[in-house]
N, C-alpha and C positions, 0 to 999 in steps of 0.2 A: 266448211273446213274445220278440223280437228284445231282447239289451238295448243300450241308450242308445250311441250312440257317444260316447265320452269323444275330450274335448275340452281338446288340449293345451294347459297353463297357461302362458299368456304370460309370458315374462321381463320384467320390470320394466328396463330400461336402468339400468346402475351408474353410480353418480354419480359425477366423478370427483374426487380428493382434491382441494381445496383450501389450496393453502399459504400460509400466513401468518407472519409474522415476529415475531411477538408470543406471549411467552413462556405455557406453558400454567399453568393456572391454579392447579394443584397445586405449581407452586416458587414460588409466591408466599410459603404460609407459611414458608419457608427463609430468606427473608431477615431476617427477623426476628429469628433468633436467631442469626445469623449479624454482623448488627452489634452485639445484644448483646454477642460473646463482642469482639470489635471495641474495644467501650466499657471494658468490664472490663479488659482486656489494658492498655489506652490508659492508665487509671484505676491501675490499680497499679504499673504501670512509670512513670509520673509521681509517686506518692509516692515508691516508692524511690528514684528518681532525687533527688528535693530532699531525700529521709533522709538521703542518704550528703551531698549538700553539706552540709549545717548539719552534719554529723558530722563535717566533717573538720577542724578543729581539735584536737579529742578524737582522732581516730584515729592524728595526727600525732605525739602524744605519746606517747602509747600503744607507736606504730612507734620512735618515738625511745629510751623507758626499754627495748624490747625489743632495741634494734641496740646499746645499752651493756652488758645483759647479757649480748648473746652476744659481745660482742668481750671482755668481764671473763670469761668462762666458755670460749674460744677461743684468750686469752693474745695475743690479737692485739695488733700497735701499729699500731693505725689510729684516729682520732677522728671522731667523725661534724659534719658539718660542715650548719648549717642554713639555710637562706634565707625568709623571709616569699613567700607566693603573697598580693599584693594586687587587689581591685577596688573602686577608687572608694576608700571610704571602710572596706571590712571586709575583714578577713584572714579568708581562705578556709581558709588553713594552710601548711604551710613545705615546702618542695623537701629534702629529705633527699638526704643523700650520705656518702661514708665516702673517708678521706685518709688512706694511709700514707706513709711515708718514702719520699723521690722514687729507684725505681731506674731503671736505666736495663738495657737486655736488652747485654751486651757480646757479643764475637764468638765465646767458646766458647758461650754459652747458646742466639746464633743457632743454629750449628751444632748443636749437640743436637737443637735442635727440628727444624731444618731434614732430620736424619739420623734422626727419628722417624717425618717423615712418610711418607718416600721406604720404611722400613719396614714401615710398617701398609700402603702401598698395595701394597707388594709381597706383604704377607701376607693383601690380600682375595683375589686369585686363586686362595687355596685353599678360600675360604670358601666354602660351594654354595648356601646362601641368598639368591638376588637381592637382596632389600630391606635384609640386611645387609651384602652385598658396596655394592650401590648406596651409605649410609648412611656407610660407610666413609670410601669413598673420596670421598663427598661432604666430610666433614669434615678428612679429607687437602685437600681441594683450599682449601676456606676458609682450615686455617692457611697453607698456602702463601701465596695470596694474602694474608693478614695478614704476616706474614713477610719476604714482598715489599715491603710498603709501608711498612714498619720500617725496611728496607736503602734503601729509598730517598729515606726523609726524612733520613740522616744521623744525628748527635749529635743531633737535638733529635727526641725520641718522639713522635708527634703526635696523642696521647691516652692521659691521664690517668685514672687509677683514680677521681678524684672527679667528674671529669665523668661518667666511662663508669656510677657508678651515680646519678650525677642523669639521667641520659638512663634509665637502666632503670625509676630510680622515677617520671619524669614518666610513660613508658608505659604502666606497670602500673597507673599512678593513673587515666589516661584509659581503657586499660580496665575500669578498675573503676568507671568513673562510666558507661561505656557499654555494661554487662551488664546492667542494668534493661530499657534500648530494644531490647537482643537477645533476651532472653527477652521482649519482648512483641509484638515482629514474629515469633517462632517459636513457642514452647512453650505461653505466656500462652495463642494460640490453640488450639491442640492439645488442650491437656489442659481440662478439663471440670469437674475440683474443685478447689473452693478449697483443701483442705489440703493437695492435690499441688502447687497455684503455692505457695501460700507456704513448704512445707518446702524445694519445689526453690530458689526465689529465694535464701531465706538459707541453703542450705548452699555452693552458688558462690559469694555475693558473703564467708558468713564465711571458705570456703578463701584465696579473693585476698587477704582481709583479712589471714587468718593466715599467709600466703607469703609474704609481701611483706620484709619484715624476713629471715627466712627468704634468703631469695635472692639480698639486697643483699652479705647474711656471707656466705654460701657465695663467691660472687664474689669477693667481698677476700681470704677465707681463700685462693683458687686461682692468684689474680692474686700474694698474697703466697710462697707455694709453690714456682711456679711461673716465671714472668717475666712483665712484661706486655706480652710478644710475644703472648698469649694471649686478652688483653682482644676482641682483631675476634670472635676465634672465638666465646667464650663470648658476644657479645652476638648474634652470627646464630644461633648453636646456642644457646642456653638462655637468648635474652631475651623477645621477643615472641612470637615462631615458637611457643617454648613455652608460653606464655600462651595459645595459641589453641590450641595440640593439648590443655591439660590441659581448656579449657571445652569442645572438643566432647568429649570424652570423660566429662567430670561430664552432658552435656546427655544421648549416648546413653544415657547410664543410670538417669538420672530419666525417661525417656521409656518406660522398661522397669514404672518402678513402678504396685501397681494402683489404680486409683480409690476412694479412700478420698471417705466423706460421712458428716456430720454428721447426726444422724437427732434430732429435739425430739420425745419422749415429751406 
């Protein structure tokens, strides 16, 4: 017997994709935990934010017996000079500042400085590091322009050492009221355990805390040293500018540490 003639199997016609704009069904559970961490980030960066206001009274003080020991342990003559921060009805805490003996920068002290600058720039062209050649002679260029603006206001200096650090500590105070909301718009979300926000929260906000004083004296001591033909420099090069290089630098390296969790037996 002859067999069967096979009989080719029809293709079924492909249907063709259908597109749709509507998200599929499996990121749906992602959202969920996605404004969790959302909430939480939101949730702790709002306590520490009202911790440090109602603390700053206390911190104020604290910055205060610390800016008298270092100027008693320094031998410095300068006084720290304080002002109440009010709203309404409550003292939030006082604007800190430090006042030495009014100098004035005279025209051998210009020129020194003037004939330092003109030296370190000539001595970056030997440097072979770009970012220290760059860095250099960026700071050449700042004292200059401070320099400049010394010779050309005359006899009368036109900024004061007690201003320059009430302008450094309003700064630092506002950045330190405003590292809570930057760890919660960055890190808060990132990181995943509770022990890693809260070790990283309070070792930034306690460094700022502990700097702050810190930074006021080192300024006075340089400004006193020194002249305060210096004062521009030091507040572009080592006021805020540095304030932000130290937090990304605390931030990369909390972002290094591992996931630490609490485990209930």
């Amino acid at each position: 017997m002859k067999p069967a003639p096979q009989v080719p199997h029809s293709r079924a016609p492909r249907a063709r994709p259908v597109f749709s704009t509507s998200k599929p069904a499996r990121a749906e559970p992602l959202v969920l935990p996605m404004m969790d961490r959302v909430l939480q980030a939101s949730a702790l960066a709002t306590t520490l934010t009202v911790v440090l206001i109602f603390a700053l009274n206390p911190l104020t003080q604290v910055w205060h017996n610390a800016l008298n020991a270092l100027i008693e342990w320094l031998s410095l003559d300068a006084q720290v000079i304080e002002r109440s921060i009010r709203l309404k009805h409550a003292t939030l805490g006082s604007r800190l500042g430090l006042s030495i003996p009014a100098q004035m920068p005279d025209t051998s002290s210009l020129t020194l400085h003037g004939l330092m600058c003109v030296g370190i720039f000539g001595l970056s062209w030997a440097v072979r590091s770009m970012p220290l050649r760059c860095g250099l002679r960026l700071l050449c260029g700042l004292h200059g322009l401070g320099l400049l603006m010394v010779v050309m206001q005359g006899e009368a200096f036109p900024y004061s050492l007690l201003e320059h650090t009430r302008v450094l500590y309003d700064s630092s105070l506002i950045w330190l009221l405003l590292t809570p909301a930057l760890l919660g718009a960055g890190f808060f979300l990132v990181e995943r355990s509770w022990p890693n926000r809260i070790a990283a929260a309070l070792l930034i906000i306690g460094f700022e805390i502990f700097a702050l004083p810190i930074k006021l004296a080192l300024h006075s001591v340089l400004v006193a040293l020194l002249s305060p033909a210096v004062i521009p420099l030091l507040f572009l090069g080592a006021g805020p500018v540095l304030d932000i290089l130290l937090l990304a630098a605390l931030y990369a390296w909390v972002l290094t540490w591992p996931q630490l969790k609490f485990t209930l037996k």
